[in-house]
Kinemage of the C-alpha trace (Angstrom):
@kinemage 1
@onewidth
@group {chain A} dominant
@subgroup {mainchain}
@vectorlist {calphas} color= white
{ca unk a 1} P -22.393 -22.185 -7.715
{ca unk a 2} L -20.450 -24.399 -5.041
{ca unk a 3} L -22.642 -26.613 -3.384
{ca unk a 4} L -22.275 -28.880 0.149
{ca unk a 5} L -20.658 -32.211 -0.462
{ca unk a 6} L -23.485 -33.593 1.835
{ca unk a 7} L -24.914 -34.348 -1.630
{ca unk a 8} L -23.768 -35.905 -4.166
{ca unk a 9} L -22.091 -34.419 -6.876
{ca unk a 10} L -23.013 -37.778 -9.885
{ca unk a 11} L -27.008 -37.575 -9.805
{ca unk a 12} L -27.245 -39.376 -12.793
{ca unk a 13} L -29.695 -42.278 -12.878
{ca unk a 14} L -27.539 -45.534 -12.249
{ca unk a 15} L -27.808 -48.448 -15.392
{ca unk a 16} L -30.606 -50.249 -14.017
{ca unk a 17} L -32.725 -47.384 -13.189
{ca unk a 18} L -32.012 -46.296 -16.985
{ca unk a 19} L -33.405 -49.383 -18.162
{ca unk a 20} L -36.319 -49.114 -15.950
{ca unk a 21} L -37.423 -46.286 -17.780
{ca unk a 22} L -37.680 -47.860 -21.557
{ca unk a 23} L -38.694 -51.282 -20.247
{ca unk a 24} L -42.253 -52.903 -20.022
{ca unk a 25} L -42.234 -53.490 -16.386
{ca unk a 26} L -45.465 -56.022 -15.847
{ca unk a 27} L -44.075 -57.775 -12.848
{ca unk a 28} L -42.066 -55.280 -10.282
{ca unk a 29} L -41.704 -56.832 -7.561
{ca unk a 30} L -39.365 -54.177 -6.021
{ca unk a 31} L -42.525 -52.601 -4.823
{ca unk a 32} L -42.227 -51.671 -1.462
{ca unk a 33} L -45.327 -49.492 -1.212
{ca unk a 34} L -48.400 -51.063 0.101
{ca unk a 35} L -51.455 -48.750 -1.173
{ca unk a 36} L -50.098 -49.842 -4.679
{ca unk a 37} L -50.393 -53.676 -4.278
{ca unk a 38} L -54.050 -54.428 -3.972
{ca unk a 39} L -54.328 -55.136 -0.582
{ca unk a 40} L -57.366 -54.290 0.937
{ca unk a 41} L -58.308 -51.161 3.220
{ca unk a 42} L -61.011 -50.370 5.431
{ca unk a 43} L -63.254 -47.859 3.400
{ca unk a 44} L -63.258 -45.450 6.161
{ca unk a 45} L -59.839 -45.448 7.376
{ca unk a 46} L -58.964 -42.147 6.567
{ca unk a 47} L -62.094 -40.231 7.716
{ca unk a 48} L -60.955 -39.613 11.200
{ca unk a 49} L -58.291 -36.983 9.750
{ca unk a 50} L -61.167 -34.735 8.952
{ca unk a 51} L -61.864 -34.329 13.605
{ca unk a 52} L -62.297 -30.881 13.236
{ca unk a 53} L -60.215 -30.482 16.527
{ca unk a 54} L -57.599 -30.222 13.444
{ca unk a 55} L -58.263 -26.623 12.766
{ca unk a 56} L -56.881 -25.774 16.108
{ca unk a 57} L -52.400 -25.937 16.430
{ca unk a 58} L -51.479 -26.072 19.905
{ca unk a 59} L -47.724 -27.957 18.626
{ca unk a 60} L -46.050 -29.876 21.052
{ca unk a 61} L -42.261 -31.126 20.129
{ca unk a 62} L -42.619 -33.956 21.300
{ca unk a 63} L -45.699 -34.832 20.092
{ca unk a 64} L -49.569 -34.625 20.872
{ca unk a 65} L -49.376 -36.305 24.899
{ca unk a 66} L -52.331 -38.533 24.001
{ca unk a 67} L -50.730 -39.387 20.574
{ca unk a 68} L -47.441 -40.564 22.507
{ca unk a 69} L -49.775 -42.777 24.615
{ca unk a 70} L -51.283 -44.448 22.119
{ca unk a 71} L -47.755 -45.056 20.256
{ca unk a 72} L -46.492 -46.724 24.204
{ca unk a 73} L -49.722 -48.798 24.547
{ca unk a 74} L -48.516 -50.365 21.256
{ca unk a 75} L -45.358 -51.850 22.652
{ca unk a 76} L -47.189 -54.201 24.893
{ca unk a 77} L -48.030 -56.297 21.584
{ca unk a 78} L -44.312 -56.648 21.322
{ca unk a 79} L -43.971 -57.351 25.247
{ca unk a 80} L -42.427 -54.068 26.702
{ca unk a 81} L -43.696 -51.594 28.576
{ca unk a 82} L -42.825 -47.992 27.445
{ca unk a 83} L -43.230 -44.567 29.131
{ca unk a 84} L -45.012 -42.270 27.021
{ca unk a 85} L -42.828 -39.125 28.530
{ca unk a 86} L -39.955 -41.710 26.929
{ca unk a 87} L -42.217 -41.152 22.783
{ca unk a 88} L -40.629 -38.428 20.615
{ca unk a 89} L -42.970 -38.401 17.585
{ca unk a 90} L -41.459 -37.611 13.898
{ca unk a 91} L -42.830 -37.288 10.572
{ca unk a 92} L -40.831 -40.383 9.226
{ca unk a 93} L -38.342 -43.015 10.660
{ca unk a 94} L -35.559 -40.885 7.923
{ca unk a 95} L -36.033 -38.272 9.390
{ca unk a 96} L -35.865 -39.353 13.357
{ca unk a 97} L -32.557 -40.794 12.040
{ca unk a 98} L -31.867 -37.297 11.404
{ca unk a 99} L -33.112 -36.061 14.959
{ca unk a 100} L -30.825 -38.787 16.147
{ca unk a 101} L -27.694 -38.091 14.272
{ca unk a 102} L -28.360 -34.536 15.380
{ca unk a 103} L -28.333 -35.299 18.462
{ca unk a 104} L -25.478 -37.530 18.794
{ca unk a 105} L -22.673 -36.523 16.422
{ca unk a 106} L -21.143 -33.914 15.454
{ca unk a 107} L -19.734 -33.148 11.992
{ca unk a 108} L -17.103 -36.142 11.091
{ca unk a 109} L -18.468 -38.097 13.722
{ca unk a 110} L -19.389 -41.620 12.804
{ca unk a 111} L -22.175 -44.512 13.342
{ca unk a 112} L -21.864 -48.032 13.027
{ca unk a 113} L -24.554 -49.682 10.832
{ca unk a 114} L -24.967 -53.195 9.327
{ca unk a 115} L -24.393 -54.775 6.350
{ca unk a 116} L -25.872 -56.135 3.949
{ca unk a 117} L -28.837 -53.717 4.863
{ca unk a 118} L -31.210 -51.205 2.931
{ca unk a 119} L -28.866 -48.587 1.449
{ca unk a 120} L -30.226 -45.264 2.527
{ca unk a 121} L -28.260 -45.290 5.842
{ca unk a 122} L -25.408 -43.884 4.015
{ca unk a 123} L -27.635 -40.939 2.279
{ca unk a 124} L -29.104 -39.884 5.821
{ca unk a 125} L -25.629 -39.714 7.184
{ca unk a 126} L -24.122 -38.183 4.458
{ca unk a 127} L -26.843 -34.947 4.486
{ca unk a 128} L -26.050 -34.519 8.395
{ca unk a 129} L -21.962 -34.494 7.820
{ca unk a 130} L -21.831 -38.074 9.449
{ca unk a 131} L -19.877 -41.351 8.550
{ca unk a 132} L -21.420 -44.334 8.265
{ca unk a 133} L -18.522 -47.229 9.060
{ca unk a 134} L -20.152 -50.728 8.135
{ca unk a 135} L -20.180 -54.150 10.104
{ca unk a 136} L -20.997 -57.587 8.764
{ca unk a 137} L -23.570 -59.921 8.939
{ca unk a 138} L -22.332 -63.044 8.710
{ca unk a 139} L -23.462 -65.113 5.757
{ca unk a 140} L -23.128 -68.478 6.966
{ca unk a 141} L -24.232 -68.064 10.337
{ca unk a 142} L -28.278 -66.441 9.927
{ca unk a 143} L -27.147 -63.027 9.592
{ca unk a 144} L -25.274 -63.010 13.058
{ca unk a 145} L -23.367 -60.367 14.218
{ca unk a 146} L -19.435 -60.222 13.315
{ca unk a 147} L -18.118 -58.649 16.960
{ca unk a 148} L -14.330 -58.551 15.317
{ca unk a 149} L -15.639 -55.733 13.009
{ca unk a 150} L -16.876 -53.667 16.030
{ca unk a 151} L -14.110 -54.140 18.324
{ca unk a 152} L -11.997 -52.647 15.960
{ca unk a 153} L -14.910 -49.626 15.240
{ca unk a 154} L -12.589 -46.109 15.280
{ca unk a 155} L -12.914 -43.751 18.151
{ca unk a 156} L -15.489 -41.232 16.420
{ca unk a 157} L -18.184 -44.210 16.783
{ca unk a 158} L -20.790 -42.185 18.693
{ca unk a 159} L -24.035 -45.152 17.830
{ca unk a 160} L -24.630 -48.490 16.860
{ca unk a 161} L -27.807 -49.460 14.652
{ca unk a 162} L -29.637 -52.481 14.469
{ca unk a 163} L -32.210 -53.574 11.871
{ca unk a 164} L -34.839 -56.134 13.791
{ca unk a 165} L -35.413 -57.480 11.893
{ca unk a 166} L -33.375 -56.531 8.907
{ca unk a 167} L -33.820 -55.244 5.149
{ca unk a 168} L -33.803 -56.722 2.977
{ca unk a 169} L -32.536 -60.261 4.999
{ca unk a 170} L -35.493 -60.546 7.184
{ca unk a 171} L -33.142 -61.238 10.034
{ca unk a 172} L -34.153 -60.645 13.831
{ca unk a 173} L -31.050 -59.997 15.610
{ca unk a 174} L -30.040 -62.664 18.077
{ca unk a 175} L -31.106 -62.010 21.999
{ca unk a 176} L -27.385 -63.146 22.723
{ca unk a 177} L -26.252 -60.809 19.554
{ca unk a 178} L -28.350 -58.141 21.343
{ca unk a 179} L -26.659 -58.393 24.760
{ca unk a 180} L -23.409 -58.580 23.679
{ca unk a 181} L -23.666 -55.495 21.672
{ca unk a 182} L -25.530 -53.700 24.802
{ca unk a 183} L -22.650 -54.359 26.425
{ca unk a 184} L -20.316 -53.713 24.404
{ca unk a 185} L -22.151 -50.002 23.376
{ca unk a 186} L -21.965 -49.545 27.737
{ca unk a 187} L -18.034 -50.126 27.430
{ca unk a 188} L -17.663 -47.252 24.488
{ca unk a 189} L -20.237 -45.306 25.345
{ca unk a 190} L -21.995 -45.634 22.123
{ca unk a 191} L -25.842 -44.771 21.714
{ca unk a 192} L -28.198 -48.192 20.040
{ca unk a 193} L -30.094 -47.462 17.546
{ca unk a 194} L -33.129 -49.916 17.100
{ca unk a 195} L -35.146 -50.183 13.361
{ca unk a 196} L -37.555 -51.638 14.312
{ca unk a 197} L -40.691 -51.039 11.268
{ca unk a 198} L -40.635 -54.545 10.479
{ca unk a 199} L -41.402 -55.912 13.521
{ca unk a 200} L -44.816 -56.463 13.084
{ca unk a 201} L -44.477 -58.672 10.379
{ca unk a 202} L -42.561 -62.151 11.773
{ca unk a 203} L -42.957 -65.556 9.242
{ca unk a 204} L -43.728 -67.764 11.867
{ca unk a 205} L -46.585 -67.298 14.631
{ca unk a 206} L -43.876 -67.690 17.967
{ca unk a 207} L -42.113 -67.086 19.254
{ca unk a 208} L -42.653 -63.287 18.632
{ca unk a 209} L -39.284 -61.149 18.332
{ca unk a 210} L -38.892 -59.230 21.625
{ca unk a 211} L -38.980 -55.509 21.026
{ca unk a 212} L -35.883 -53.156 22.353
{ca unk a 213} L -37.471 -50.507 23.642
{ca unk a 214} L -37.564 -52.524 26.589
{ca unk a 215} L -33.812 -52.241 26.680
{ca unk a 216} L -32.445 -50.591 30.264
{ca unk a 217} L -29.212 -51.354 30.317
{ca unk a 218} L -27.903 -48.781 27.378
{ca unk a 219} L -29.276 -45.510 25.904
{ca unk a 220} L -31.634 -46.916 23.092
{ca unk a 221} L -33.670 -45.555 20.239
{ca unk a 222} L -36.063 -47.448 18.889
{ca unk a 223} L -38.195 -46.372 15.638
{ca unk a 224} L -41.127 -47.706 14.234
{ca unk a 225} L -44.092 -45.480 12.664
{ca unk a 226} L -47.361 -45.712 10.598
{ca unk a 227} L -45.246 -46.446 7.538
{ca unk a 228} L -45.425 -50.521 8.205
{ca unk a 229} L -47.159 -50.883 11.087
{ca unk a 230} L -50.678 -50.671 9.371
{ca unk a 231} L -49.303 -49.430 5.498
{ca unk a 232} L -49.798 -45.817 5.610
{ca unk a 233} L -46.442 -44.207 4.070
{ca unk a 234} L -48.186 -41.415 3.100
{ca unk a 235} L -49.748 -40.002 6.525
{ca unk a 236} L -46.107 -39.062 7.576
{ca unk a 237} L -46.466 -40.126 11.086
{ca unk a 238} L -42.890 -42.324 13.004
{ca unk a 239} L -41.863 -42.564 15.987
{ca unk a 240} L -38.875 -42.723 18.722
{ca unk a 241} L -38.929 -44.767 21.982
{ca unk a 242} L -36.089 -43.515 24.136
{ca unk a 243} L -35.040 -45.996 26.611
{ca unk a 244} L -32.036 -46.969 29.302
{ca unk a 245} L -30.543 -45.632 32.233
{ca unk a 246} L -33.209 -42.651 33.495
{ca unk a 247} L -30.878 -39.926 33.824
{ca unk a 248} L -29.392 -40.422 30.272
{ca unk a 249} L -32.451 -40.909 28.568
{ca unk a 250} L -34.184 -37.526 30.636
{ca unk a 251} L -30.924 -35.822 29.060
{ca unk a 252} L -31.521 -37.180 25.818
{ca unk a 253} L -35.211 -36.533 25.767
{ca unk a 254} L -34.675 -33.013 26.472
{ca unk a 255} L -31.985 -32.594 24.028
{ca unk a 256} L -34.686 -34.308 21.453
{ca unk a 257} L -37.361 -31.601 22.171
{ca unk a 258} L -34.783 -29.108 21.472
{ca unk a 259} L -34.011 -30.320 17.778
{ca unk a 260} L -37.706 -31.725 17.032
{ca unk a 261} L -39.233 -27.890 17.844
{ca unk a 262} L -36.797 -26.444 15.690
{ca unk a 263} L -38.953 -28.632 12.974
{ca unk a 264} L -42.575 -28.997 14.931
{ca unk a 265} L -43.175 -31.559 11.441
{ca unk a 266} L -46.048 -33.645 12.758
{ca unk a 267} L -49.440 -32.243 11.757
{ca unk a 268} L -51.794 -32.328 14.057
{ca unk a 269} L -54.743 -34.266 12.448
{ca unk a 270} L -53.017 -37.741 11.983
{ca unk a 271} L -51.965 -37.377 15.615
{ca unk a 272} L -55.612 -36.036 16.319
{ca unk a 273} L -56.141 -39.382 13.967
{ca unk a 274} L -54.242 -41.721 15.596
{ca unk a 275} L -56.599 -43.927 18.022
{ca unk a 276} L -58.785 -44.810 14.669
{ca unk a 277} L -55.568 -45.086 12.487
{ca unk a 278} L -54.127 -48.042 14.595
{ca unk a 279} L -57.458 -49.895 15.491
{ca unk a 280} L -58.826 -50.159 11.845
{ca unk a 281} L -54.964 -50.598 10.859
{ca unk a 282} L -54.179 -53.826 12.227
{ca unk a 283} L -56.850 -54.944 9.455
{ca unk a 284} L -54.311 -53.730 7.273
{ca unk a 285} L -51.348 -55.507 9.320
{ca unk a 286} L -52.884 -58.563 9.062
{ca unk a 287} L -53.869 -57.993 5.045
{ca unk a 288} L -49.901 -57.194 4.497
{ca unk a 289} L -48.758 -60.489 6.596
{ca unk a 290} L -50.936 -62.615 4.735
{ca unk a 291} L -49.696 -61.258 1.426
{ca unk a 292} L -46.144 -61.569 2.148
{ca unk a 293} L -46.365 -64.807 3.877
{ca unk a 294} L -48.370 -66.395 1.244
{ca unk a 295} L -45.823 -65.052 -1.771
{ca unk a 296} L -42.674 -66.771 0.226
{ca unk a 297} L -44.628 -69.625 0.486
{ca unk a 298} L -45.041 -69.402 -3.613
{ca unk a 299} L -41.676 -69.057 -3.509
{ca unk a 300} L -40.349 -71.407 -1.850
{ca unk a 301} L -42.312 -73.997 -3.947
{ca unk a 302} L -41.216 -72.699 -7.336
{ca unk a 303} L -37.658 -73.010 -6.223
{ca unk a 304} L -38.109 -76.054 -5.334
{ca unk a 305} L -38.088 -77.304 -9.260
{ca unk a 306} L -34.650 -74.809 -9.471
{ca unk a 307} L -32.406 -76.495 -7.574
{ca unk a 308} L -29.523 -74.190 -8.615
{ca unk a 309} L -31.402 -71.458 -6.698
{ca unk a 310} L -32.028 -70.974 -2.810
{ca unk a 311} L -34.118 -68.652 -0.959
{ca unk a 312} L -32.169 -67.460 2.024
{ca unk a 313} L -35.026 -68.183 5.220
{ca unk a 314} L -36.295 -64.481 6.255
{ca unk a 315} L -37.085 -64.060 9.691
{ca unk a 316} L -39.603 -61.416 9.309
{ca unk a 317} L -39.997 -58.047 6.871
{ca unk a 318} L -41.757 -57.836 2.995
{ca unk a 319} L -38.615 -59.144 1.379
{ca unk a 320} L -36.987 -62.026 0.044
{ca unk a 321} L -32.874 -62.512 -0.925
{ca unk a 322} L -32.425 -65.313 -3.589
{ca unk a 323} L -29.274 -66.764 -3.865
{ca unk a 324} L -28.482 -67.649 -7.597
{ca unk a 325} L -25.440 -69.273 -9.869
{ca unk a 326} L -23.567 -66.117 -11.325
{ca unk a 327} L -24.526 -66.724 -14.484
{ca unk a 328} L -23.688 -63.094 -15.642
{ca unk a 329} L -23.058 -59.931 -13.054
{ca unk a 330} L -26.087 -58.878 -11.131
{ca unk a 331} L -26.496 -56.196 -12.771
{ca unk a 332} L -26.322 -57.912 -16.134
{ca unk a 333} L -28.725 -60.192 -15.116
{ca unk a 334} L -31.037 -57.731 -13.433
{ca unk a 335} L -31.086 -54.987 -16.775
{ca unk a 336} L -31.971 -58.524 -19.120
{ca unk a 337} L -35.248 -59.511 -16.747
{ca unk a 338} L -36.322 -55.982 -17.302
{ca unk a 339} L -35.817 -55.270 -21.243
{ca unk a 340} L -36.835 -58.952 -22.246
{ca unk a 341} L -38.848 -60.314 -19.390
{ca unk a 342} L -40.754 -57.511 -18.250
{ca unk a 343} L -39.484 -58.468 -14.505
{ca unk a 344} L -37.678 -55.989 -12.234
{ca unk a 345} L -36.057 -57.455 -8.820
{ca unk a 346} L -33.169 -55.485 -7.071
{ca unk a 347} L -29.723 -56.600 -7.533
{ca unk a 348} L -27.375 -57.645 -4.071
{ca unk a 349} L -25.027 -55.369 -4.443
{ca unk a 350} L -27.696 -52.402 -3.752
{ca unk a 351} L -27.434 -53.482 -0.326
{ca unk a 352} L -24.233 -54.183 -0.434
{ca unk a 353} L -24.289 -58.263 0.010
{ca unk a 354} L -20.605 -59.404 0.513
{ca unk a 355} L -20.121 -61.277 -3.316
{ca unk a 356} L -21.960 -61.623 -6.567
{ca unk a 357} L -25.592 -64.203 -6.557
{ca unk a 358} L -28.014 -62.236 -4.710
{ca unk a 359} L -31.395 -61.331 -5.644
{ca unk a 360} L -34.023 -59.409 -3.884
{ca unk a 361} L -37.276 -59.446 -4.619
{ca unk a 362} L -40.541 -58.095 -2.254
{ca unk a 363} L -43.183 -60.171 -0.958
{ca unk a 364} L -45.927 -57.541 -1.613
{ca unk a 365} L -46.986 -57.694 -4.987
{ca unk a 366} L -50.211 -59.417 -5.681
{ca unk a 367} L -50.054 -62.969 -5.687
{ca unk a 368} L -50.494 -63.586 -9.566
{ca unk a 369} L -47.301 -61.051 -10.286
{ca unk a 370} L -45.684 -62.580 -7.663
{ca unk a 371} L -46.070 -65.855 -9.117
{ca unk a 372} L -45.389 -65.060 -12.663
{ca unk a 373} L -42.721 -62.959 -12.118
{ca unk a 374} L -40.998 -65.522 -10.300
{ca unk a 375} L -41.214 -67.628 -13.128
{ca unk a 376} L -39.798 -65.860 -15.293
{ca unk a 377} L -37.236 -65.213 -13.391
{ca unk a 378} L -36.315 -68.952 -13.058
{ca unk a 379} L -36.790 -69.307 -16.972
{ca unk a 380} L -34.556 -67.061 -17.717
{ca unk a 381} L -31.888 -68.195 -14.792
{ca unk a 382} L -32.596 -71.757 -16.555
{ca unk a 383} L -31.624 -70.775 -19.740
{ca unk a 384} L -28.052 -69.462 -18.672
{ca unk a 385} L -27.680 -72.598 -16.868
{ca unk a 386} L -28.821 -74.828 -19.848
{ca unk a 387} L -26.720 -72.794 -22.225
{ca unk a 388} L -23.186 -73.331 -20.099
């Protein structure tokens, strides 16, 4: 049987992931899934999915109309005001990605995306025939943007994404950063793309990260969904925020409802849902902030006794990047936690960090784990150090 080469042909488990499976995991903090971590949820937060208004499908592409309003009247926490005519809903942010890529490129076509970053960029190209050609963030300068990368970007560029604030680096990208690229996007006529599912989740109080859906000046996407926003992965419910010049983003729009009722994936009772989902979710929000802010904060004080080791200041986001001696290759180093310290982080090179000495570890495991997997993971980084 010949198969499409937008999979892969090596499905194999990778080395780590091998390990995984034979090791006594008692401290993952790789976990990325909220419902799994002991924080706290309102007992009755899912009991507005059973409205029976449910039992009736009346679809919409674009979404429910009083869904979409709800997702605009969010965006004035974030300081922009949003057109809910301007809401396509989706089931995930993956797949309005794939809505997007649809819409934008055609086979062999590429989009610009940033690096180091959370790897699955390249699988949601790859499964709609579309390149992903990588730019830097620059190390030594907070993540900034390297424009030298994207002024050299081929001609088949058709978008631009932006992570804000990133993953795994927790970095909100610059307002000048942000400018310059909208400007830059105008002169090449390249779509933005905004990721935005973080966003609710800054490390300091203010000044709050400005959201770009209030972007005018380009054609914009912005996602964001249920996923992060108040922890529910598993109600299937994102969103995109179309914004810039009017007639290009009517054109879009319209293009949008075309691909997103070939699919009509949004059930109807989390939309139906929706008004109760994000009022008893910010409970949740503020739960998941308090977790992750109070595990970097445990972090940052056991590191303090390692001074080999630095944590690399996140902006914002349920992640951490440690920056370590290479005492062995990640990889190395990552398998031994796992088979003789019962610890599993992720290595750098998963999201493709520039050079060996980067660890990533999530802020969302509960606070003992946190705290003991951490040390372990210094104990055995001491012992390397002590040995050479």
């Amino acid at each position: 049987m010949v198969f499409s080469d937008r999979v892969p042909d090596q499905l194999a488990p990778n080395r780590i992931a091998s390990a995984r499976v034979h090791a006594d995991v008692r401290y993952d903090l790789t976990v990325s899934n909220p419902t799994t971590c002991g924080i706290a949820y309102p007992a009755d937060l899912l009991q507005s999915l059973a409205d029976r208004a449910g039992f009736v499908y009346r679809p919409d592409p674009r979404g429910m109309p009083s869904a979409r309003a709800l997702v605009a009247h969010e965006y004035m926490r974030h300081g922009a005001t949003v057109d809910p005519e301007n809401v396509v809903l989706t089931a995930s942010t993956s797949e309005a990605y794939g809505f997007i890529f649809k819409l934008l490129c055609n086979g062999g076509d590429a989009v610009l995306a940033p690096v180091p970053s959370y790897p699955l960029f390249e699988h949601l190209a790859r499964v709609e025939a579309v390149r992903i050609v990588p730019y830097d963030l620059d190390t030594e300068a907070a993540w900034r943007i390297r424009f030298d990368e994207l002024l050299s970007a081929p001609p088949e560029v058709r978008a631009v994404i932006v992570v804000h604030p990133n993953n795994p680096t927790g970095s909100f990208v610059h307002p000048r950063d942000l400018a310059s690229l909208s400007e830059l996007a105008r002169e090449r006529d390249w779509a933005l793309v905004a990721d935005e599912v973080f966003l609710d989740y800054p490390f300091a109080d203010s000044p709050r990260a400005a959201s770009c859906a209030a972007s005018s000046d380009v054609l914009t996407f912005t996602l964001g969904g249920l996923s992060k926003s108040v922890g529910l992965p598993q109600l299937k419910l994102a969103w995109i925020v179309a914004g810039g010049p009017a007639g290009c983003v009517r054109n879009a729009l319209d293009r949008l409802e075309v691909i997103a009722d070939t699919f009509l994936s949004v059930a109807t009772p989390v939309q139906l849902a929706l008004p109760h989902l994000l009022r008893a979710g910010s409970d949740v929000r503020a739960a998941i902030r308090t977790r992750c802010r109070q595990n970097l904060a445990t972090l940052r004080e056991l590191v303090t006794a390692a001074p080999a080791v630095r944590v690399l200041a996140p902006g914002g986001g349920w992640s951490a990047v440690l920056r370590i001696p290479t005492v062995l290759p990640e990889e190395e180093f990552v398998i031994e936690l796992l088979t003789e310290d019962g610890v599993a982080v992720q290595p750098g090179f998963f999201f493709d960090f520039p050079q060996e000495g980067y660890l990533v570890v999530s802020l969302l495991p509960e606070p003992t784990v946190f705290h003991e997997g951490i040390t372990r993971l210094l104990v055995r980084l001491g012992r390397h150090l002590g040995a050479g």
